[in-house]
N, C-alpha and C positions, 0 to 999 in steps of 0.2 A: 504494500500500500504506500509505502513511503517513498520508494521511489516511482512509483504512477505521479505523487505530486509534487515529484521534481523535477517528472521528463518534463524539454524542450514542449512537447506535443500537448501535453494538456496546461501548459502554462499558456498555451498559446490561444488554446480553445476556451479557459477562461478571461482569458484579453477579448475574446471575440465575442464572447456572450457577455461581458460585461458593455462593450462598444454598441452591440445592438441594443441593450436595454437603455441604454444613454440615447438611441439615435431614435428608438420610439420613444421615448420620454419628450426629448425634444418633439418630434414631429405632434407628440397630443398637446401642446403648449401650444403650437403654431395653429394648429386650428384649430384652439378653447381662444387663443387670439382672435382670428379673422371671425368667431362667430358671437363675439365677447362685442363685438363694432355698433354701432347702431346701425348702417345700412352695411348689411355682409356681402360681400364679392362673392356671389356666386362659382363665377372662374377660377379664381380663385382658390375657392377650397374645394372644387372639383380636382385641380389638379393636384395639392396638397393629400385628398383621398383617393387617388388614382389608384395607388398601390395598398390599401387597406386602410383601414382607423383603426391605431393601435386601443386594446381593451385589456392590458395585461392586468392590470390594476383596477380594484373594485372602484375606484372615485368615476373609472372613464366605462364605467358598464352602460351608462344613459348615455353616451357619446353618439354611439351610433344609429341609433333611431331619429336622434333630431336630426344630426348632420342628412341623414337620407331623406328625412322631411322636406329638411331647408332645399335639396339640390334636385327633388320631385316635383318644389312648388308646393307641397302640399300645408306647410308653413312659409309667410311669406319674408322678403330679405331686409324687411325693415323690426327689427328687434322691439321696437315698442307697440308695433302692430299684433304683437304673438298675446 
């Protein structure tokens, strides 16, 4: 076991699961931003969710139903309107 966490190879594959958790981290800050706005950029956070809405984490469980709202129309892109 000890040396499993001293190989090269998993020192490296926790570098990389730590970097993804930071890079979805980041990415649900950027659009809790753009939806945080009074009039939201549609475009915007279409392309922001291109590649998924992160939800690892129970605060961002309600992320994705709105986000799909907002870019349906079925909520509209003015925040005081909802």
């Amino acid at each position: 076991m000890e040396y499993l966490i001293k190989s090269e190879t998993y020192q490296r594959e926790v570098k990389n699961f730590e970097f993804n958790k930071i890079k979805l981290k980041n990415k649900a800050i950027e659009i809790l931003n753009i939806i945080n706005q009074e009039t939201i950029d549609t475009k915007l956070l279409s392309r922001y969710v291109f590649t998924g809405i992160p939800h690892h984490n129970e605060d961002l469980i309600g992320l994705r139903p709105i986000v799909w709202r907002i870019i349906l129309g079925a909520l509209p892109n003015k925040t005081k309107d909802w």
